[in-house]
N, C-alpha and C positions, 0 to 999 in steps of 0.2 A: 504494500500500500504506500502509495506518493504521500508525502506531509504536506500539508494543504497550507502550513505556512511560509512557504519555501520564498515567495513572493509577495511578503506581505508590507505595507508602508511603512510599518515600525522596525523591520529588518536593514538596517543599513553599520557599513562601517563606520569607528569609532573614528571621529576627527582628532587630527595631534592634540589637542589641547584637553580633552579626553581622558578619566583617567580607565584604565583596566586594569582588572582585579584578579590575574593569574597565575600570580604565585600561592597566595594562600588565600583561604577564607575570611571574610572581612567578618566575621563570628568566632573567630578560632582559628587554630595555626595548623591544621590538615592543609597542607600543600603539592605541588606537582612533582613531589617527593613521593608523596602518598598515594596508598592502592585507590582511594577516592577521590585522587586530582586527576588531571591530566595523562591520559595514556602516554605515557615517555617510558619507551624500556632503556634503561641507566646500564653503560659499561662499568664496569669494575676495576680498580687501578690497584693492581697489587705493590706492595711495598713489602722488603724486605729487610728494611734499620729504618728508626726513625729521621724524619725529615733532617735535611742538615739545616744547622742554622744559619739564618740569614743575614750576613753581615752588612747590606748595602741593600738600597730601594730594586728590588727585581723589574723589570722589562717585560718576563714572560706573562703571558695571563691567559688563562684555560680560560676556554670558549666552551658553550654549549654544546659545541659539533664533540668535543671531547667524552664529555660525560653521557650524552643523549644520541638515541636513535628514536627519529621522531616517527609517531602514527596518529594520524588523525581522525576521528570521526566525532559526525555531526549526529546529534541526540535532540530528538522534540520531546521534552515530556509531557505537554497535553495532547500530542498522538500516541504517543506510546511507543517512539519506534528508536530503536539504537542505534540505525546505521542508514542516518538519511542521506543518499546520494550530495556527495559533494558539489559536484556542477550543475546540480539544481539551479532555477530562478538564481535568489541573489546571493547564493551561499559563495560564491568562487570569492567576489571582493569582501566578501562580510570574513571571511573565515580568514584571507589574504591582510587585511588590514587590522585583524585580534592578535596573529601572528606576528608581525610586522611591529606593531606597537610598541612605544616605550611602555613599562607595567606601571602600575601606578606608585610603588616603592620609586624605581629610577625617575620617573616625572616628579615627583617630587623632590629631589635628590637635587635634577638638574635645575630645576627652577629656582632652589636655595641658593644654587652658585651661580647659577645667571646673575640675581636679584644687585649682584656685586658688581658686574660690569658694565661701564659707563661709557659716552662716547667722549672724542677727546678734539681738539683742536684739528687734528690732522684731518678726522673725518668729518667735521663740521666745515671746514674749508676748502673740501677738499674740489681742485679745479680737473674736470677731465681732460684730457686731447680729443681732436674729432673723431666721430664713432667709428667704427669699423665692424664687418662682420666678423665672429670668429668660428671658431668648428666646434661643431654639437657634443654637446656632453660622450655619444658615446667615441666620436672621431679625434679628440683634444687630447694630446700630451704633453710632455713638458717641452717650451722652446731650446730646452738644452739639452738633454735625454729623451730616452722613449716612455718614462713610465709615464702611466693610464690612471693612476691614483695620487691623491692625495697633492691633488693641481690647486690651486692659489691665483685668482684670478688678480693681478694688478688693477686697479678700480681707476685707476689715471689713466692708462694708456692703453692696458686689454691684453698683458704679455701671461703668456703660462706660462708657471713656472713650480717646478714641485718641491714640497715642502720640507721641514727636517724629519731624520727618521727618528720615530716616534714609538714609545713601550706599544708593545702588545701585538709586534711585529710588523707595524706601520712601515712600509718602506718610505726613503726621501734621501736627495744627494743635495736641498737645501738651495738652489738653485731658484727658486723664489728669495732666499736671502739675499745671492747673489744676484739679483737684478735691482732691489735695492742698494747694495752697495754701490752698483755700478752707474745707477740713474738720480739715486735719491729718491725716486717712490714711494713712501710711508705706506698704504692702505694696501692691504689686500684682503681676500675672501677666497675661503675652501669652496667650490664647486661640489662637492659631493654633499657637505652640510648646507647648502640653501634649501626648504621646504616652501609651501605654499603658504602658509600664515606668514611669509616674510623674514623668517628668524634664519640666522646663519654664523657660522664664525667668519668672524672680523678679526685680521690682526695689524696692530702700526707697528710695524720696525720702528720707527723713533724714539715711541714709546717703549718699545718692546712686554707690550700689553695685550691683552686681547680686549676689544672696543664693540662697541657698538654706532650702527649708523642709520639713523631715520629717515635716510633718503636712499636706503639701500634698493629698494624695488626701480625706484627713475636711475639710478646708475648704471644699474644694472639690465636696464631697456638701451640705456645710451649704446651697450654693446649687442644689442639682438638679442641680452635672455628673456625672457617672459617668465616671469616672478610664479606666475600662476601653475604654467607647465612644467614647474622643476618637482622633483622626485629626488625624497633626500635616502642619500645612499650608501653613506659614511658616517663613522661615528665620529659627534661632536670633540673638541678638545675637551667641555668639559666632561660629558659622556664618558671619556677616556681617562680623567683626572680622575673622574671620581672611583672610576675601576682599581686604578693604583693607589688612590688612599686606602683602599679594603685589602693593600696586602700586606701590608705592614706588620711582622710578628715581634712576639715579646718571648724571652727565653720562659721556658718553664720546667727550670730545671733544675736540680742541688749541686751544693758546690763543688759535688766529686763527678758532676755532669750527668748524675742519671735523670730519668724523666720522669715527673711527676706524676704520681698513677691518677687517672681521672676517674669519678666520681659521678655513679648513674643510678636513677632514682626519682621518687617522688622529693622536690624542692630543689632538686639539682640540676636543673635545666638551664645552659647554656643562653647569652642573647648575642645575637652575631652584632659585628660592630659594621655599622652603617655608612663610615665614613665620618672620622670624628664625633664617635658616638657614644662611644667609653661612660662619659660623665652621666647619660642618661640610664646606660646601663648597670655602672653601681651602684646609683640613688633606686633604680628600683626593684633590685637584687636585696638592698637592706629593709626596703617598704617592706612588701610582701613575705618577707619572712617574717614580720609583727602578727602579732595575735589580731590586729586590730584592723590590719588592712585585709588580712586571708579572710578574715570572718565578714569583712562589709562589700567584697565581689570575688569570692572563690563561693561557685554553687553549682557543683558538681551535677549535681540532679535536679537543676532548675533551671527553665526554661531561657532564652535568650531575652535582655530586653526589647520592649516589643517601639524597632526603633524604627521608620522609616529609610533611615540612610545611614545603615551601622556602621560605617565607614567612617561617619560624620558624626557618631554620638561615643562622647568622652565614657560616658555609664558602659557601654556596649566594649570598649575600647581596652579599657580596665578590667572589666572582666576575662577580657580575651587575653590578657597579658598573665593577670591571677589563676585562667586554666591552665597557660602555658607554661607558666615556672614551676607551679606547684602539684600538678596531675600528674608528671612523671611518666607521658606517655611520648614526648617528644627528645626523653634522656637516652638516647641509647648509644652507642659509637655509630660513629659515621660509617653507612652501610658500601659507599663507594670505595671506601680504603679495606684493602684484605691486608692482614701481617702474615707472614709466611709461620707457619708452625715454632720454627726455631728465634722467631723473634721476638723480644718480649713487650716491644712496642704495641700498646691500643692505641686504637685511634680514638682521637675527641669526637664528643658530637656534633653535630653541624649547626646547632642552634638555632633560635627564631630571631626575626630579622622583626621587630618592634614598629614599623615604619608608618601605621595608620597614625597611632598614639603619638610617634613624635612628630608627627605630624598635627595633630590636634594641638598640643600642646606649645609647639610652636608658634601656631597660626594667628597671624597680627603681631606677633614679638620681635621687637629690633636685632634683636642676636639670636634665641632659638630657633628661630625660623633660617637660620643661615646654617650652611655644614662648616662652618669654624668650632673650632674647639670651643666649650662653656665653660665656664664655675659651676661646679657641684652642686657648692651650699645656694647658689643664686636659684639653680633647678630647683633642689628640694621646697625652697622655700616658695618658689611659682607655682609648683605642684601642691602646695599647701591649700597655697589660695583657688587653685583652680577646681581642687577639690571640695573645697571647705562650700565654696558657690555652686556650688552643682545641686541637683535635690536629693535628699536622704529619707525615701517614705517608710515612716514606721512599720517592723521595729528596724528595720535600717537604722543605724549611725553613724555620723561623720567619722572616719576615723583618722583625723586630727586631732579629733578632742581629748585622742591619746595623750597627746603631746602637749596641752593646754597648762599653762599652770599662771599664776601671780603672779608680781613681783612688786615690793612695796618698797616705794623711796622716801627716804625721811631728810627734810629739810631743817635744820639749825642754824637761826641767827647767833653771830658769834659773839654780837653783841649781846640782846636781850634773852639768848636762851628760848625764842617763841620756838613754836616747830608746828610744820603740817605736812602730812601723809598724805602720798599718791600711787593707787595702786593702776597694774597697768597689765593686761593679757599681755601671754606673750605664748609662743611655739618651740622657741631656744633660745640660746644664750652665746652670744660671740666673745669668747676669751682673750683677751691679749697674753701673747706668749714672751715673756723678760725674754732679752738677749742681752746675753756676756759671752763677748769673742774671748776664745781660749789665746794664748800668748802664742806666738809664732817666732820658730828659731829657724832664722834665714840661715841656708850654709850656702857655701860659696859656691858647690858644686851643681846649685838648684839650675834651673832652667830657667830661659828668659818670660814664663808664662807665669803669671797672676797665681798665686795657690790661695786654693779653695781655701774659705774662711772655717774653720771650726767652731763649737759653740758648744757652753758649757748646758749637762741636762736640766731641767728644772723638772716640778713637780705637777701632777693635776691639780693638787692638793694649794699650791705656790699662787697660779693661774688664778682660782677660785678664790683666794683670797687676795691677790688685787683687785678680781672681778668686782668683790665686795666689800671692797675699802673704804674709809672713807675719804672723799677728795674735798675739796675747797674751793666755790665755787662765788663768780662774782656777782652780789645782785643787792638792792638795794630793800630795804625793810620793810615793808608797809605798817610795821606796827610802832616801830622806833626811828626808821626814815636812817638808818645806820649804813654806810657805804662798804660798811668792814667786810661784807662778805655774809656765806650759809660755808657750813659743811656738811656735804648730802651724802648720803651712803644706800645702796640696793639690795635689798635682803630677800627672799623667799616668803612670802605669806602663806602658798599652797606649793604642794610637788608634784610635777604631774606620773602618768604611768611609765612613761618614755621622755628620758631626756636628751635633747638634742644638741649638742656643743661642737660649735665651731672654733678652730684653733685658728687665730690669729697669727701668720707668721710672717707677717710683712713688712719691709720699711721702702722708704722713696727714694730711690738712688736716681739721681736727674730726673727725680716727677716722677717716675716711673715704679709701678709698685713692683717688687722683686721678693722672691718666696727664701726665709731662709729653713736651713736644712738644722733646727733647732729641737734637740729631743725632749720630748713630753714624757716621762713615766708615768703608765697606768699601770698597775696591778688587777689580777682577773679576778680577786678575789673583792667581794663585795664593802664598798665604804660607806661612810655613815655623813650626812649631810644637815646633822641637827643643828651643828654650830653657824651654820646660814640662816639661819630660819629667823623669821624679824618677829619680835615681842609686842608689835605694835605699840599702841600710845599708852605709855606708863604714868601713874596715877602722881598729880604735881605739875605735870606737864602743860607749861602757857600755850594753847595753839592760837597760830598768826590770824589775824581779824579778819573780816572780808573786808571785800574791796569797797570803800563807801563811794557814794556820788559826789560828796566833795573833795573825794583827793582822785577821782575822777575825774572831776572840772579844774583842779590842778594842776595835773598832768596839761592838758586840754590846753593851756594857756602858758603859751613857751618863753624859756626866761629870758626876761627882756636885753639883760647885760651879755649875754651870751649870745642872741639874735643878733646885735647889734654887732657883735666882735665879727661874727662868721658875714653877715654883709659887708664889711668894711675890708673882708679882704678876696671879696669878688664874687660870692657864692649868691645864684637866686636864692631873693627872698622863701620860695615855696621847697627849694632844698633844703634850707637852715633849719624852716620848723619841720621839715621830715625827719633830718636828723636827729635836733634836738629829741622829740616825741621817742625816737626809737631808743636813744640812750637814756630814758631816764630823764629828760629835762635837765642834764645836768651843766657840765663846764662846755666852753666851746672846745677847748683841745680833743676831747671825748666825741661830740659831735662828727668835728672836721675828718678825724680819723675814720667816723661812718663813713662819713661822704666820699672821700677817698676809694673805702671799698665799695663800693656801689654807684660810680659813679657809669658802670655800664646797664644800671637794673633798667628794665624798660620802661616802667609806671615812677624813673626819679623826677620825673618833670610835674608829675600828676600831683593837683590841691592834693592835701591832707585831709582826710573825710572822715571826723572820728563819729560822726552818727549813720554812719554806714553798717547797714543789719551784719553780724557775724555770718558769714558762712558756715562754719563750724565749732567745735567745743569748748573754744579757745576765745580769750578776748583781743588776741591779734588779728583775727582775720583770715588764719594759713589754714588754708584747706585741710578738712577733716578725712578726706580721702587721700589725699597728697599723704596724706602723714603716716593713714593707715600701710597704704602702697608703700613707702621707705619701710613701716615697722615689719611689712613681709619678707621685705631684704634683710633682715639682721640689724636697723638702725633704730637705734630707742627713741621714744617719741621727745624728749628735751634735743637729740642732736637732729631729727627731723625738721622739727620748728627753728632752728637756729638756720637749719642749711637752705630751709624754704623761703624763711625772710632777707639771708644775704643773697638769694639767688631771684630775687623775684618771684616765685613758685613755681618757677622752673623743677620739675621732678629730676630730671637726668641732669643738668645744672647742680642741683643739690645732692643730687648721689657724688657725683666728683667731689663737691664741696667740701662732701663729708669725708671724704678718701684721701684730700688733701691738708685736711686739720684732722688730725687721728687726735692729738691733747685736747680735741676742742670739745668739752661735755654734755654744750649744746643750753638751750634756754629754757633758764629754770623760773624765773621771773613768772611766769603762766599758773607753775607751782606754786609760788610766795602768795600771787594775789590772786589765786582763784577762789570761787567763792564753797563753802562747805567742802565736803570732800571732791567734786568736779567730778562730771559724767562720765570720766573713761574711769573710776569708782564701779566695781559692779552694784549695779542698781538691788533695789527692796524685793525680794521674787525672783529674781535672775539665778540661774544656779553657778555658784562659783566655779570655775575651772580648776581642776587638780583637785589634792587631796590634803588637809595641813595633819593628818595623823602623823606619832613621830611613834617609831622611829624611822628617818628616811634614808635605806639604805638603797643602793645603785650599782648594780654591778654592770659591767662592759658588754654587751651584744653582739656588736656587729661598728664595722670602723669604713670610710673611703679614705683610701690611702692613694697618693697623687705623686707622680714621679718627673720632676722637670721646674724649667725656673720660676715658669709663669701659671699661674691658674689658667691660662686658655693656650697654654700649649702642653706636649705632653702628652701622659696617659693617666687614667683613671682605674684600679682595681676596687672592689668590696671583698672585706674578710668577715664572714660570718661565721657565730659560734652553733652546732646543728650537731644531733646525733646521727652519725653517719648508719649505726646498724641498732637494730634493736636493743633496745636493753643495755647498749653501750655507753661508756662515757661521751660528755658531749665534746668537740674538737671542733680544730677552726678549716672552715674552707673557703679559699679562693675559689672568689671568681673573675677570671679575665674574659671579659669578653662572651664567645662561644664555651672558651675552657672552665673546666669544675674538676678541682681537683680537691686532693686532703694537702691542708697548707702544711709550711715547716717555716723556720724561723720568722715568727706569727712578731714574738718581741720586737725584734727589729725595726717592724715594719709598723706596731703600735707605736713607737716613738717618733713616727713621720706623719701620722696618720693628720687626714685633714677637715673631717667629720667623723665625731665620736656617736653613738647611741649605746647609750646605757638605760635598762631595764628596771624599774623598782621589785625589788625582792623581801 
């Protein structure tokens, strides 16, 4: 029986901009690995000793023709039939253009690293010579050789010329360079990457960039192509780039060089890395190991949600992720590798490739949405938020709220002894980590290269009590008008289930923040966190007045001798009382130094409007989302408000700001004169975050440990603490990536580590 849909209006090929869904299920990670994907019968690659390692970026890269012998057929299932003639109606281009497609893993992939390249002077100016025919895509080779690929059309003048040789066995004798050197022609374009929506690789020799050009279709009429009639039929540069960022290996092996045995299982399931994808994969290698995320979308026997476009929905996305690490059905060694009997190498799993999710997660974000390397704690802390916002229908619960706890700051005039309390949510805590360089004995014999600084260990224990020190902070009284200063300190009001600390191990070497290799000692064994814990307000204790309306109207009315000083030495009137107003009304010295730094704010020209409704919680005016948005990044809400008023509320403005003043502890003033305990106070009915029972002990879980100078460059590992066998002690296992192995020198590498998760026990 013929399928009666064979020629129906709704059967057409997928346009490039399209995405397809043929590697895995957008429900779950069965893919064209699987007896339920895609008919592909898979060769076998037998191996003999394990891989050798790879000292240098590899060239080679396995093609599909490698692993796959392809068969295709065509399936109706509202006819019922398994084996619908191919050349049917519209099957030939619909099946021709599903095959052919980028999947929607690589369309996403490429679009991240497009989103990077800009056009440049050369292509924006660029002048042609008069047109000329040239020879058809399939007759065109290089005007200096014969090869037929990987041509480069000069966009000035119309020369072919082929390109350099290129990883993944691209040939090129480079010969488009050489007609630049020889002419000065900056632009050219690959001939094989031109498609029909327009998009191509572009490259400027001058630049030595790859570009972009908005006049590329009229240029390329100027030579006879027809933009519309091209057929792209080479992989893109970044197409190609991004192949060779996924081959990058990391040793996994001890120091007497054997290999690491891997580790297969329920919870031990590998995440392939994406292309700079590391960071996402140990933030959610340490998630889904919590009680709290397993339990709010790992459901094994429960239905899909019922999503419209599960591609597209974060609920759907997360659970597909929570089948996949923790089912244990995708753990196995990779079926394409055989070891020969006498070898003792297994092979690792092939792991899942995460790509809807970071994808979601990305989507609208200035940096996640990009394949550059990320910050970790930046992920974790997005993924807080992005979770936290989503719906949790009863008994569903967030499970952040794992993570939730207090934290109460106490404020001390050092004058008058008043004091007022501010408590504040929070999801973790950013530690600064003391650095003391060890002493260095130069000998004469050293090398003319820089040595690496050393750095003496410090404590958790050390950390935590700077955390919660107390410091000394500048503001002025409202109760006694005293300029002396608060001493404010952070304590613990509740604990939560799960605590999350980030190790600070930064300084700014030319502006530039630089990671140092400073050891933290943790112990596995459980500590005790009572001596944190704030006592709240003790009985005796003067608390600070509210803010009345007439030292409201005093503020309001700027001081006239200090007005006077700052006009007389050139400043608008309307800058003076801004300044004034922001310092306190105080001296002009104090003022001018405002104005100085803020002399770029965009709103410093704008009246002074103190009967302007608040926006937010606060009686400056700095947005209550702005604030909340930094407190998801790790930034407390006094250094929030500091960085949002000398930034103008600039959000990304004030993330620098705050990156750039690390001493800077941020604005406490909001504190001094707020009125009652102030609304970020949990309210009368609200249920508090965390737990204040004592005793609060903590023991270590699960760590991202980071290797390299920079948070966004590098690699990212998770070391989790898991029973590998029944009834077994529990142990630590890496995870790299796809690899899952049982770890070994775990210490080491706690001492570097760069997010901690510790358990209440």
């Amino acid at each position: 029986m013929a399928c009666k849909h064979v020629d129906s209006a709704e059967l057409r090929a997928p346009t490039p901009a399209q995405s397809v869904y043929r590697e895995d299920c957008t429900q779950c990670f069965d893919s064209i690995d699987d007896p339920t994907g895609l008919n592909r019968w898979r060769k076998k690659t037998k191996r003999d000793e394990p891989p050798q390692k790879i000292s240098k970026l590899a060239i080679a890269a396995e093609t599909e023709e490698d692993r796959y012998d392809n068969r295709i057929e065509v399936r109706c299932y509202e006819c019922g039939l398994d084996a619908v003639d191919k050349t049917s109606g519209k099957l030939p281009a619909v099946v021709e253009g599903v095959l052919k497609a980028n999947t929607f893993a690589k369309q996403a992939e490429v679009q991240a690293w497009e989103q990077e390249i800009t056009p440049c002077e050369h292509t924006l100016c660029l002048e042609q010579e008069p047109p000329r025919q040239i020879e058809s895509q399939d007759l065109g080779h290089c005007s200096m050789c014969d090869l037929k690929e990987n041509l480069w059309l000069c966009l000035q003048c119309g020369n072919l010329g082929c390109g350099r040789q290129q990883f993944g066995g691209v040939g090129g004798n480079s010969h488009g360079l050489k007609h630049t050197e020889l002419t000065s022609h900056a632009v050219a374009v690959k001939l094989g990457s031109i498609t029909p929506d327009g998009t191509a690789d572009i490259y400027c020799y001058a630049c030595n960039e790859e570009r972009t050009d908005p006049e590329l279709a009229s240029r390329l009429a100027h030579w006879g192509i027809n933009i519309a009639e091209r057929e792209k039929t080479e992989k893109s540069l970044t197409e190609m780039q991004i192949e060779q960022n996924l081959k990058w290996e990391f040793s996994m092996t001890t120091e007497d060089g054997k290999e690491l045995q891997p580790i297969f299982g329920e919870g031990f399931t590998g995440l392939k890395n994406l292309g700079n994808s590391c960071y996402l994969a140990s933030v959610l290698q340490c998630l889904f190991s919590m009680p709290a995320f397993a339990a709010r979308y790992y459901h094994p026997q429960g239905p899909p949600p019922p999503a419209p476009n599960p591609a597209e929905d974060l609920e759907t996305q997360l659970r597909k992720v929570a089948d996949g690490l923790l089912s244990g059905r995708y753990s196995y060694p990779d079926t394409d590798v055989i070891a020969s009997e006498d070898s003792p190498y297994v092979p690792h799993q092939k792991g899942l490739a995460p790509a809807m999710l970071k994808h979601l997660i990305g989507r609208g974000h200035e940096e996640f949405s990009t394949m550059r390397q990320q910050d970790a704690f930046e992920l974790l802390l997005h993924l807080f938020k992005l979770v936290s916002r989503s719906p949790h229908t009863a008994p569903a619960q967030d499970p952040v709220k794992a993570f939730r706890f207090i934290m109460e700051q106490r404020l001390q005039c050092i004058s008058c002894n008043a004091v007022r309390y501010r408590s504040d949510e929070q999801d973790n805590i950013s530690i600064p980590v003391p650095v003391r360089r060890k002493l260095r004995v130069i000998n004469s014999d050293e090398s003319d290269e820089k040595p690496k600084d050393e750095f003496e260990p410090v404590t958790l224990k050390e950390c935590l009590d700077i955390f919660t020190g107390a410091e000394e902070v500048e503001l002025t009284c409202p109760a006694c008008n005293s300029k002396a200063g608060f001493t404010k300190r952070s304590l613990f009001k509740t604990f939560p289930e799960i605590l999350a600390i980030n190790a600070r191990r930064f300084e700014l070497v030319n502006w530039v923040p630089t990671k140092l290799d400073v050891p933290v000692i943790v112990d596995d064994e459980p500590f005790n966190l009572d001596v944190y814990m704030s006592s709240g307000q003790q009985d005796g204790e003067q608390l600070l007045p509210e803010k009345t309306e007439s030292a409201m109207a005093s503020q309001s009315t700027p001081n006239q001798a200090a007005l006077e000083q700052l006009e007389t030495m050139g400043f608008p009137r309307v800058r003076c009382e801004k300044a004034l107003h922001a310092t306190g009304n105080g001296d002009a010295d104090t003022a001018m130094n405002w104005l100085f730094a803020h002399m770029e704010d965009p709103d410093i020209d704008s009246p002074l409007d103190l009967k302007a409704p608040a926006t937010s919680n606060t009686s400056s005016g700095v947005d209550s989302e702005s604030v909340e948005m930094m407190a998801a990044m790790g930034i407390s809400a006094p250094q929030a408000r500091k960085a949002l008023k000398e930034t103008g509320g600039d959000v990304n403005r004030a993330v620098d700001w705050v990156f750039s003043h690390p001493d800077d502890q941020g604005d406490f003033q909001e504190d001094a004169n707020a009125q009652g305990d102030d609304t970020e106070t949990p309210s009368v009915g609200k249920t508090m975050a965390g737990n204040a029972d004592l005793p609060a002990r903590f023991r270590l879980q699960s760590i991202v440990c980071h290797k390299g100078t920079s948070i966004h460059a590098g690699h990212y590992v998770a070391f989790i603490r898991k029973h590998i066998s029944d009834g077994g002690s529990e142990s630590w296992v890496l995870y790299n990536d796809e690899k899952v192995v049982k770890a070994v020198d775990v210490e080491e590498m706690k001492k570097f580590a760069y997010v901690y998760f510790f358990n209440r026990v």
